[in-house]
N, C-alpha and C positions, 0 to 999 in steps of 0.2 A: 592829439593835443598840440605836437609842435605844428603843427601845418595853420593854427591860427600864430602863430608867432613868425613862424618861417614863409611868409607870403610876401609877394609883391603890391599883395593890399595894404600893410601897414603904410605905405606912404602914401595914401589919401588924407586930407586932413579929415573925413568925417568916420575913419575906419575905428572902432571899438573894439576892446580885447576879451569883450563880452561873448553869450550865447545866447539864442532864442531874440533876437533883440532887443535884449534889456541893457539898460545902458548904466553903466558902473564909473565912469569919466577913467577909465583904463586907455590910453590911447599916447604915442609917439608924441613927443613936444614938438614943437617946430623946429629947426635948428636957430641955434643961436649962441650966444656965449655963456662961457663959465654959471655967471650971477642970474640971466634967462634962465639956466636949466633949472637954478637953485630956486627961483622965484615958482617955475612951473610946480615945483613937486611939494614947494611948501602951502603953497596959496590955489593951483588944480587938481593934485592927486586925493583921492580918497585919506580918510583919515584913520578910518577902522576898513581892513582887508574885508570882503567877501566870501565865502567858502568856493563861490560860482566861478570866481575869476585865475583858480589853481586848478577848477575840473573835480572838483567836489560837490558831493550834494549837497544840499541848505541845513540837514539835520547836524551834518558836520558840525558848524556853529552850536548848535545846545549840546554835543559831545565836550566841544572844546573847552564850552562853559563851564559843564559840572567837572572834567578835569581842571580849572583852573580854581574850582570851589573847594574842593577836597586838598587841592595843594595847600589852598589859603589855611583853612582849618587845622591841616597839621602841621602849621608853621605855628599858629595859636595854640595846640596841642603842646608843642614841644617848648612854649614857653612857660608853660604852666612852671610852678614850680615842683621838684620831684620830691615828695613829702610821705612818708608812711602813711599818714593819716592828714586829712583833710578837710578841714572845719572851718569856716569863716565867723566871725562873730561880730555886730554887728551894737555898739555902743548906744545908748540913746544920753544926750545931753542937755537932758531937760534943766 
């Protein structure tokens, strides 16, 4: 995996930090200054990462899901309130 990183291909302008040829806009900025770099990474870098581009497989991505889904729920879980008994009752104001 480092030999895509640690190459003397990275300074081609058309070089990808992809694999198989798929193209991810993973790739060295030009050089430039400070507010260039800032510009590159807010307006060309991806906005949601890949699993592909760390050397992961794609199922990663629905692993990482349902971990992030279960986190959600028992933060909803723990807000519940901690009650012996638990009853909603529900008014009608006719």
């Amino acid at each position: 995996m480092l030999k895509d990183f640690y190459t003397p291909k990275i300074l081609d302008d058309d070089y990808d930090f992809s694999e198989n040829g798929r193209k991810y806009n993973y790739f060295v900025p030009p050089e430039t200054n400070m507010n260039g770099y800032n510009e590159f990474l807010r307006d060309k870098m991806p906005h949601t990462d890949v699993p592909e581009i760390f050397g992961l497989h794609t199922n990663a991505e629905i692993s990482n899901a349902l971990m992030e889904k279960n986190a959600l729920l028992k933060t909803v879980l723990n807000l519940l309130p901690r009650t012996g008994k638990h009853h909603f009752s529900f008014k009608s104001f006719d």
